[in-house]
C-alpha positions as CSV (number, residue, x, y, z in Angstrom):
1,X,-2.9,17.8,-21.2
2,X,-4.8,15.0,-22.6
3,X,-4.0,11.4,-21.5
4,X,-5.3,9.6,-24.2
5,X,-7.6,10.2,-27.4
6,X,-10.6,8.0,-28.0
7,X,-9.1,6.8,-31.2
8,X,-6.2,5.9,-28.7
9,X,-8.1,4.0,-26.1
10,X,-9.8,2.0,-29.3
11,X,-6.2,0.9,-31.0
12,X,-5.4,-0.2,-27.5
13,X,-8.2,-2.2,-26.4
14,X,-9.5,-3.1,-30.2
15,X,-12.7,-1.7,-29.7
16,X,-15.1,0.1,-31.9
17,X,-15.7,3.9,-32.4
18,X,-18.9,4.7,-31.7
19,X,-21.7,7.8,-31.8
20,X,-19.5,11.0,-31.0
21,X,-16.4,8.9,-30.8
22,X,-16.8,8.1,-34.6
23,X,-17.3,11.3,-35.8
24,X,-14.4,12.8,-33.1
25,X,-11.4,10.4,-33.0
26,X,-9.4,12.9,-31.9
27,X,-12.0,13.3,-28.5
28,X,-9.5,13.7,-25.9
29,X,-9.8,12.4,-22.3
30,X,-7.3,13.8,-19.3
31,X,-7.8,10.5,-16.6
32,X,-9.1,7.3,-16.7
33,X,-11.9,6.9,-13.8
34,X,-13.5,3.9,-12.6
35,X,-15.6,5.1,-10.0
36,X,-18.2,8.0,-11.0
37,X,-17.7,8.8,-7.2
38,X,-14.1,9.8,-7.5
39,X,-14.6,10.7,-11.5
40,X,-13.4,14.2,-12.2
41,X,-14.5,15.9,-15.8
42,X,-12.5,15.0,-18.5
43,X,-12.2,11.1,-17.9
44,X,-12.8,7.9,-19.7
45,X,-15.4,5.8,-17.6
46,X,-14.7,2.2,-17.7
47,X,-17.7,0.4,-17.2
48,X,-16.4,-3.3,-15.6
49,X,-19.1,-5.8,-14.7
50,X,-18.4,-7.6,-11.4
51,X,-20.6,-10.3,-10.0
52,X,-22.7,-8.0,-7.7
53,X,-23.0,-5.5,-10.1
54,X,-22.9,-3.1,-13.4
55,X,-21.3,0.0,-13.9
56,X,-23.2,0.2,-16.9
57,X,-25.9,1.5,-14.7
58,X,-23.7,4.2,-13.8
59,X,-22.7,5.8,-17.4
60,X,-25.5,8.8,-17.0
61,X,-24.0,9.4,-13.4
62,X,-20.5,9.7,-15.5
63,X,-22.2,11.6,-18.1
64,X,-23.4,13.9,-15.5
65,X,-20.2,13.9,-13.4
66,X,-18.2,15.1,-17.0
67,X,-17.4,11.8,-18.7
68,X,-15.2,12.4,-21.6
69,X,-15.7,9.2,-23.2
70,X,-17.1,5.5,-22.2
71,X,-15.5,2.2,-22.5
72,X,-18.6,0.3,-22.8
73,X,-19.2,-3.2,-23.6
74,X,-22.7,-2.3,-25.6
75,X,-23.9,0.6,-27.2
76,X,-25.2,2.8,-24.5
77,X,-28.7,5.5,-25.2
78,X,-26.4,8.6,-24.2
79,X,-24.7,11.1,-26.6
80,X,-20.9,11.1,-25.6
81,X,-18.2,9.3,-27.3
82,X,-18.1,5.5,-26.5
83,X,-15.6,2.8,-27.3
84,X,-17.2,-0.6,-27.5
85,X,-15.1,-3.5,-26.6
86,X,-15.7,-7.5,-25.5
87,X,-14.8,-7.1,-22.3
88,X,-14.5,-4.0,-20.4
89,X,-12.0,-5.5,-17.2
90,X,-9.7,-7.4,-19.8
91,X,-10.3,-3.7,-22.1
92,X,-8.9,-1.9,-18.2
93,X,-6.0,-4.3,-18.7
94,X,-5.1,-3.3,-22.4
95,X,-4.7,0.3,-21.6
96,X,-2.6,-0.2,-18.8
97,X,-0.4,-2.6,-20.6
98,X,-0.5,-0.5,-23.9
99,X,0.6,2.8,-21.4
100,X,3.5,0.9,-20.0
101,X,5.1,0.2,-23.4
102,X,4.6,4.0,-24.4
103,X,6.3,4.8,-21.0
104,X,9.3,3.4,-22.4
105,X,11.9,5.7,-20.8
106,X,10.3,5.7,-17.3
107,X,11.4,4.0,-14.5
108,X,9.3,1.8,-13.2
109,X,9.7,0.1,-9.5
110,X,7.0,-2.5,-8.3
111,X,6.2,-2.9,-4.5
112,X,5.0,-5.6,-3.0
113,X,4.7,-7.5,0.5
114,X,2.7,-8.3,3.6
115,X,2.8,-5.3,5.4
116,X,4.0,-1.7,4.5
117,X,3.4,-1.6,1.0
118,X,1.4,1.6,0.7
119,X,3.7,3.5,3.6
120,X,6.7,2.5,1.4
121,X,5.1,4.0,-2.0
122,X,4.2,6.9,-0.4
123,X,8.0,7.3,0.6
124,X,9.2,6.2,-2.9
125,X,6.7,8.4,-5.0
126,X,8.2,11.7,-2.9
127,X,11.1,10.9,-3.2
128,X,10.8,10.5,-6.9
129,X,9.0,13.6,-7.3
130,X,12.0,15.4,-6.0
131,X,13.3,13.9,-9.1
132,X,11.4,14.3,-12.0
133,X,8.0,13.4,-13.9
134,X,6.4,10.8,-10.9
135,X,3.0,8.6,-11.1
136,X,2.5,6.4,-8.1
137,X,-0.8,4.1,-7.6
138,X,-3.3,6.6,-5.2
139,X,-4.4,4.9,-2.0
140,X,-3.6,1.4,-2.5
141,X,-5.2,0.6,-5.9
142,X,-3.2,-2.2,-5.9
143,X,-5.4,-5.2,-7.1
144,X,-6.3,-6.9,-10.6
145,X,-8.6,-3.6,-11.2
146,X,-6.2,-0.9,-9.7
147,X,-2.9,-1.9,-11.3
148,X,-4.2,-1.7,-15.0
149,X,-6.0,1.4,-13.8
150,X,-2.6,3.2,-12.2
151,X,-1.1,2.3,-15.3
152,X,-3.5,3.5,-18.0
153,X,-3.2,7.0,-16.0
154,X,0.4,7.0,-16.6
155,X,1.3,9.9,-18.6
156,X,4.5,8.7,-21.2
157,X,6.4,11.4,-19.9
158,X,6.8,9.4,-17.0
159,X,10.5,9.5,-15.7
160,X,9.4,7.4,-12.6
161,X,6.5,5.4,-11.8
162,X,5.9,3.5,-8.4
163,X,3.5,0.5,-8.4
164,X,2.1,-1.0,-5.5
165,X,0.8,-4.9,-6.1
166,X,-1.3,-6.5,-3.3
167,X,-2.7,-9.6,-3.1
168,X,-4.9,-12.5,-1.6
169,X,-3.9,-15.9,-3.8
170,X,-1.3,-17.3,-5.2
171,X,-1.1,-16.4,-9.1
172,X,-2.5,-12.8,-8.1
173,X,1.2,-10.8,-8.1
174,X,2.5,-13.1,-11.1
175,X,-0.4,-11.6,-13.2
176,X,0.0,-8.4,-11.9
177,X,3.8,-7.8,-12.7
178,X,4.0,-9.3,-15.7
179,X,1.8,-6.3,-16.8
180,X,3.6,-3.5,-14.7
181,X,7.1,-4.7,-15.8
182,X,8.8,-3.2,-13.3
183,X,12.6,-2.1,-13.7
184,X,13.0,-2.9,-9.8
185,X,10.7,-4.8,-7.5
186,X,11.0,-4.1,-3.6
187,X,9.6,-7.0,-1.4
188,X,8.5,-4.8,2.1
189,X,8.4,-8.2,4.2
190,X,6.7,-10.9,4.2
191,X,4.4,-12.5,7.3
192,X,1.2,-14.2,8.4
193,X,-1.5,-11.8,5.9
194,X,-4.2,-13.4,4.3
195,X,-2.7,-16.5,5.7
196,X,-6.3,-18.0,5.4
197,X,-5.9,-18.7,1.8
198,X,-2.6,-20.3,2.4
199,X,-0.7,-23.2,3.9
200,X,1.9,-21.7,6.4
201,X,3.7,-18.0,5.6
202,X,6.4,-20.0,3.2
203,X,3.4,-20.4,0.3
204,X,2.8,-16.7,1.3
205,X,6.9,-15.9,0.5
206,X,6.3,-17.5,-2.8
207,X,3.5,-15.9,-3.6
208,X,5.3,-12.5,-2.7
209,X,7.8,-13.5,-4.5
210,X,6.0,-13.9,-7.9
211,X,6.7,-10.0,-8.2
212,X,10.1,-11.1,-9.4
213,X,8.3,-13.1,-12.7
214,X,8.0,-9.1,-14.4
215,X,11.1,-8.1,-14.1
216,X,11.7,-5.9,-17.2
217,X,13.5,-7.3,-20.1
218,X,15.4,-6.0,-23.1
219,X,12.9,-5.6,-25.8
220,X,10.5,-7.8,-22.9
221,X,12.7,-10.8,-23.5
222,X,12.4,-13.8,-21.1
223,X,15.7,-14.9,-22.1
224,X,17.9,-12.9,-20.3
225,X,17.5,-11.5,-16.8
226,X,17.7,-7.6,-16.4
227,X,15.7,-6.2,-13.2
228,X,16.8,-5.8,-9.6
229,X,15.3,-7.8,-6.8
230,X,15.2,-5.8,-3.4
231,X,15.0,-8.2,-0.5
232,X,14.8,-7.8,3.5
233,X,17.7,-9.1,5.0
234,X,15.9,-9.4,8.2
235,X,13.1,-11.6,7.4
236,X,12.8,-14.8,8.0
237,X,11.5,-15.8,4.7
238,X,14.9,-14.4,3.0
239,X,16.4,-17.3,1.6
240,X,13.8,-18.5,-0.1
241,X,13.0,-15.1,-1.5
242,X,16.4,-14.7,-2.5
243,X,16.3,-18.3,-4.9
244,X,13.4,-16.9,-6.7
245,X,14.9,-13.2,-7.3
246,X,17.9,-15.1,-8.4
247,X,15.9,-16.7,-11.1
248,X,14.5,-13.7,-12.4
249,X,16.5,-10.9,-11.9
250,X,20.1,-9.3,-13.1
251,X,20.8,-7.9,-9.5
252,X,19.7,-8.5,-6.1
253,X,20.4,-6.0,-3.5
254,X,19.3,-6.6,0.4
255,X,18.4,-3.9,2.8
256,X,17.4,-3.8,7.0
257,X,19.3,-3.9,10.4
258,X,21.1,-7.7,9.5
259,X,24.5,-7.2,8.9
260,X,24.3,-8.4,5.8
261,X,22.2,-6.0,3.9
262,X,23.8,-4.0,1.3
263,X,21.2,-1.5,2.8
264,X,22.1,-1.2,6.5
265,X,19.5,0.2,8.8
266,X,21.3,1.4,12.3
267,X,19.6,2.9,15.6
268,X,22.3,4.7,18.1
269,X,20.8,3.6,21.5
270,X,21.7,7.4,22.7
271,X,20.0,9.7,21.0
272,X,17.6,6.9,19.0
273,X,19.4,8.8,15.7
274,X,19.2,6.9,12.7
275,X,21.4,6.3,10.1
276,X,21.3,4.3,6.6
277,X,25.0,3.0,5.6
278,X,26.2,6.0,7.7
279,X,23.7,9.0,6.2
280,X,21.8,10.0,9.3
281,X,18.0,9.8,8.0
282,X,14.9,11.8,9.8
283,X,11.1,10.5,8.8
284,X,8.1,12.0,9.8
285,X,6.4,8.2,9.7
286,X,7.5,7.0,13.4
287,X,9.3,3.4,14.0
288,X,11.9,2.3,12.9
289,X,10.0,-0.2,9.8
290,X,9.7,3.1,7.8
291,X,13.4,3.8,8.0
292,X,14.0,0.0,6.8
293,X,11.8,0.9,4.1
294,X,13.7,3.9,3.1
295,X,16.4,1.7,3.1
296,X,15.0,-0.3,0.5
297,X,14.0,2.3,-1.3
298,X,18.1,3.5,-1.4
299,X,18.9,0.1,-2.4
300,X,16.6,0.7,-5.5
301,X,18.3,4.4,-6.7
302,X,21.5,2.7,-8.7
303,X,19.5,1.5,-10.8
304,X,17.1,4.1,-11.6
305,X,19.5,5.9,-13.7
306,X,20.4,9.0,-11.6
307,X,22.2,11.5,-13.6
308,X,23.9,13.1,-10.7
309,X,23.6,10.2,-8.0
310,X,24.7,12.1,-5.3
311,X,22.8,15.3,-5.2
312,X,19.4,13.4,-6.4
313,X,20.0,10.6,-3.3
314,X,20.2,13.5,-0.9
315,X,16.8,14.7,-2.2
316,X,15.2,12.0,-1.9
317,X,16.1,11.7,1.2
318,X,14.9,14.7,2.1
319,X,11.4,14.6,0.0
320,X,11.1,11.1,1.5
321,X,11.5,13.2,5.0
322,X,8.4,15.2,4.3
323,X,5.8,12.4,3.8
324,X,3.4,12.3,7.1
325,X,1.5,9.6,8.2
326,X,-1.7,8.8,6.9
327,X,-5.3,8.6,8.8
328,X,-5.5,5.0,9.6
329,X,-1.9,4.6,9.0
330,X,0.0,6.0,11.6
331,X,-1.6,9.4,12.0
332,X,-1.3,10.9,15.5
333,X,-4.7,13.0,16.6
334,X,-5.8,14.9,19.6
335,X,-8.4,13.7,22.2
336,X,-9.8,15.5,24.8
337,X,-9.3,14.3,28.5
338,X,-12.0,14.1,30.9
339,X,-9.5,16.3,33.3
340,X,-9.2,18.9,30.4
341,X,-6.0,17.9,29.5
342,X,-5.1,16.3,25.8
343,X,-4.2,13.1,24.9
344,X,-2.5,11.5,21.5
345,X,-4.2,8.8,19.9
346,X,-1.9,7.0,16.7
347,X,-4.1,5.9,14.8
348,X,-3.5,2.9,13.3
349,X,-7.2,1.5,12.2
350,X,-6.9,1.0,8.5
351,X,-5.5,-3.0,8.8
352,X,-3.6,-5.5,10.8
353,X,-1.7,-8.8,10.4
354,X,0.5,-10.1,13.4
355,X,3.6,-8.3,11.8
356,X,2.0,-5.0,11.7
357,X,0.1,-5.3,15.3
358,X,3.7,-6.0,16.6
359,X,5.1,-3.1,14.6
360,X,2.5,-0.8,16.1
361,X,2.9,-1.8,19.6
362,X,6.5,-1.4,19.6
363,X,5.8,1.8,18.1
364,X,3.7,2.9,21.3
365,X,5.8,1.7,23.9
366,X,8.7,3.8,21.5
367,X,6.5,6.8,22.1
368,X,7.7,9.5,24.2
369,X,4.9,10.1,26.8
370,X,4.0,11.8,30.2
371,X,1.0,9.5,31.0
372,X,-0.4,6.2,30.4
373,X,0.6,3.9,27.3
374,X,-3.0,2.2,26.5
375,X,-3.9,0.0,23.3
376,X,-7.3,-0.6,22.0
377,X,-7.1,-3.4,19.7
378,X,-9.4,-5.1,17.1
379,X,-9.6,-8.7,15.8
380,X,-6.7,-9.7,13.2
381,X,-8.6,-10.7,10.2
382,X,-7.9,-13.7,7.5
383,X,-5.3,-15.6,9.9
384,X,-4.8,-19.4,9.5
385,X,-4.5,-19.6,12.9
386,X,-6.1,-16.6,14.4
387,X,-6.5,-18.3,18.1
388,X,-2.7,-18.9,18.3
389,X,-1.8,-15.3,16.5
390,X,-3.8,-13.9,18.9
391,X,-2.8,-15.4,21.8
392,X,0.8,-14.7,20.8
393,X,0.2,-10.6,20.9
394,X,-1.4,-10.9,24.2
395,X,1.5,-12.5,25.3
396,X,3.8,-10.0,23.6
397,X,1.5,-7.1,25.4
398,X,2.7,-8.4,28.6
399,X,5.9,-8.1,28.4
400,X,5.8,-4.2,27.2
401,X,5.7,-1.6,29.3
402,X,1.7,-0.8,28.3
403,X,-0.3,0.1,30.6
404,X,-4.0,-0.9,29.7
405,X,-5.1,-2.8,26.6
406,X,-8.7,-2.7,26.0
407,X,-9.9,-5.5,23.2
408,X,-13.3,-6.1,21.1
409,X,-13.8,-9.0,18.3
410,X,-14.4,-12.9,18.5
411,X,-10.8,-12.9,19.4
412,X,-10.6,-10.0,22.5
413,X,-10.6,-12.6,25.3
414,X,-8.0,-14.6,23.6
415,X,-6.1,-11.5,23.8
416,X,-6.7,-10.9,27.5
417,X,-6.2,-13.7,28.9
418,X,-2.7,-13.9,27.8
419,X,-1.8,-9.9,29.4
420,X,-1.0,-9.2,32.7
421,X,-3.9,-8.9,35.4
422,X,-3.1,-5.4,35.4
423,X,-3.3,-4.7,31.6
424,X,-6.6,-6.0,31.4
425,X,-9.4,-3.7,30.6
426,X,-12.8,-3.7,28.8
427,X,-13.8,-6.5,26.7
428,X,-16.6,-5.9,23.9
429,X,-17.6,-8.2,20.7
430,X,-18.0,-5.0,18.7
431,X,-15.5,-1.8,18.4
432,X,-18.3,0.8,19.3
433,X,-19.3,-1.0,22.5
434,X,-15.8,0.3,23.8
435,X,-16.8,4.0,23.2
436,X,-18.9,5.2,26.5
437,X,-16.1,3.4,28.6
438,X,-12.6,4.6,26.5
439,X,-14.6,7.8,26.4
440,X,-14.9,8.0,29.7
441,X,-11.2,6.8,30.8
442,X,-9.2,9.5,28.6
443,X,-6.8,11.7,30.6
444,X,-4.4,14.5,29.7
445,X,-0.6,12.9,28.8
446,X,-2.1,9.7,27.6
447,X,-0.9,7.8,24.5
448,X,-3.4,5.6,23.3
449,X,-3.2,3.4,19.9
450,X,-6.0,2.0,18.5
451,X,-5.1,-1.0,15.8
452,X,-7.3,-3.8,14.3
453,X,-8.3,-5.5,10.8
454,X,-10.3,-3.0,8.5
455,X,-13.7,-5.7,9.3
456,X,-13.2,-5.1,12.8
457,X,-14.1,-1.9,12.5
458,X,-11.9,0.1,15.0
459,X,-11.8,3.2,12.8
460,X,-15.4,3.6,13.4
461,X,-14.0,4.0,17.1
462,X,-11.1,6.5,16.0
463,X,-13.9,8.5,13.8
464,X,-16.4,9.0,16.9
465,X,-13.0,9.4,19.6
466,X,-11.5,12.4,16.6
467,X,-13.4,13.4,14.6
């Protein structure tokens, strides 16, 4: 079906017909791409100009990959149909805003927060699906160039939509939701990320809580409040999220283990059964932050106009159930012992703050296991503080039941020196310089996790380990 036509994409970003686009208005194009690595035949190429480079060197390559159309800033020496506009990043931002007002009837919840953002998407865009018509952001596209783009690929026979919004500085969220709109936002929590660009984690709550400033509006009024806020009842942060959703939004609901959340999260110490307001919920994502999420993601449902809330809550459940862990995100692989036997690595690479390094370890020691509980761990990147962070999940190592924690980074001996004697094992500044000796230490019945900042480069570990 197409997404757009290129007389569509030039109404909505006022640009000019151009070459075949002239001459075929009607041109349709089926995605909007702004990669020609990940461009698939049929879609506009958006050719946005960053300070290290052009992708208006790369129109042939989306010629050649099956281009539709361009969205060009100049008239390019290629025969395909191109849209010439000013600006092609602030063009990127008229189609997604144009596609959100066609998407009129569509649901549209935002996400946002220090740590579980994607995980929680994933959740909410299956459980949706179970639903009806679902677009979700892919990966985490979640900045100032893959929120427009999530939402110019939005078909308008969107029932639901998930948006995920990231960001580094303050400002960055506001921007972003005033284009989404969202009809619900869902803080996930909000801790110690980026905290580099920030003075202390309560700048880093406001900026979260910007999310709140797009709350959808009748007729996009700014007069009177509509949305729903979703808050974490367990965070620390919660008051002062909850002032700012109480500016901006119609409803705020609360979800987690507090007693207080509307959304009540609650373990039973026997079995380690969980339940959600008394509805007994099974994930495939392990620990018990995913089931908090799900939680949030229930306290989101009333006001995504169910038509038969009952049945449709109990299928999202379940689709939300079927979602698995992604590579770098909680995935569980296999590794061969040295004594033949197997070992599970989870596989927790793809990022770290302090919240989610805690999250993870508590998640190993949580891990049913017949052998050894060892943690490879990479620096935490973009911390204020990063001695004291560090120091602070060394000292939260030795008090786990974990057997061996082997570290690489600037900040490994910070680490170290904090675990008990026992705990300690290799030290390295990079993550490959661990390999030979993990490698060489890996017996059947172990658990190991590995977990670090994307630059520290412990997937590259994980990759040669499993691959």
């Amino acid at each position: 079906m197409s997404l757009w036509t290129v007389a569509d994409i030039a109404r909505a970003t006022q640009g000019a017909l151009h070459g075949d686009a002239a001459s075929n208005p009607a041109t349709p194009v089926t995605g909007v791409s702004i990669d020609t690595r990940s461009l698939v035949p049929g879609d506009l190429f958006v050719a946005l100009r960053g300070p290290n480079n052009d992708a208006h060197d790369f129109a042939g390559a989306a010629l050649a990959a099956g281009a539709a159309a361009l969205l060009v800033e100049r008239p390019l020496d290629l025969s395909t149909p191109q849209i010439i506009v000013k600006n092609t990043t602030a063009a990127l931002e008229a189609l997604g805003r144009d596609r959100r007002a066609a998407a009129k009837d569509a649901f549209v919840l935002g996400i946002t927060g220090s740590v579980g953002k994607t995980g929680t998407k994933e959740l909410a865009a299956a459980g949706f699906a179970a639903l009806g018509p679902t677009h979700a952001t892919r990966g985490n596209l979640n900045n100032h160039f893959g929120v427009p783009l999530t939402l110019a690929r939005m078909p308008v026979d969107t029932r639901f939509a998930v948006i995920e919004m990231g960001m580094s500085a303050a400002g960055e969220i506001r921007a972003l939701s005033r284009m989404v709109r969202p009809d619900a936002a869902l803080i996930t929590w909000v801790s110690a990320a980026h905290s580099a660009f920030f003075n202390g984690t309560e700048e880093i709550a406001d900026a979260k809580a910007e999310i709140f400033q797009g709350l959808n509006t009748p007729n996009g009024s700014t007069a009177e409040p509509k949305g729903l806020a979703v808050l974490p009842a367990d965070n620390p942060h919660f008051d002062r999220l909850l002032a700012t959703a109480q500016r901006h939004a119609g409803i705020v609901r609360s979800f987690g283990t507090d007693e207080t959340a509307d959304l009540r999260l609650k373990t039973d110490a026997g079995d380690g059964s969980r339940a959600i307001n008394g509805t007994r919920v099974n994930l495939q994502l392990a620990g018990d932050q995913w089931c908090s999420a799900l939680a949030g993601l229930l306290a989101v449902l009333p006001a995504a106009g169910l038509r038969d809330p009952a049945a449709e809550t109990a299928a999202f459940i379940a689709a939300a159930g079927t979602v698995e862990p992604l590579r770098g995100r909680g995935q569980t692989l296999s590794l061969a012992g040295i004594d033949g036997g197997a070992a599970r690595l989870i596989d927790e690479s793809y990022n770290a703050s302090p919240a989610a390094m805690e999250a993870a370890l508590r998640l190993l020691v949580q891990t049913p296991t017949t052998g050894r509980r060892i943690a490879v761990l990479g620096d935490m990147l973009e911390l204020d503080d990063p001695a004291t962070e560090h120091a602070r999940i060394g000292r939260l190592i030795a008090a786990m039941p974990i057997d061996v924690v082997h570290v690489c980074g600037a900040y490994a001996d910070t680490v170290l020196a904090e675990v008990e004697p026992g705990q300690r094992g290799l030290s390295a500044p990079k993550a490959l310089d661990l390999f030979t000796g993990i490698a060489q230490s890996i017996h059947g019945g172990d658990t190991w996790l590995v977990k670090g900042s994307l630059g520290s480069e412990v997937h590259l570990l994980v990759d040669k380990l499993s691959p």
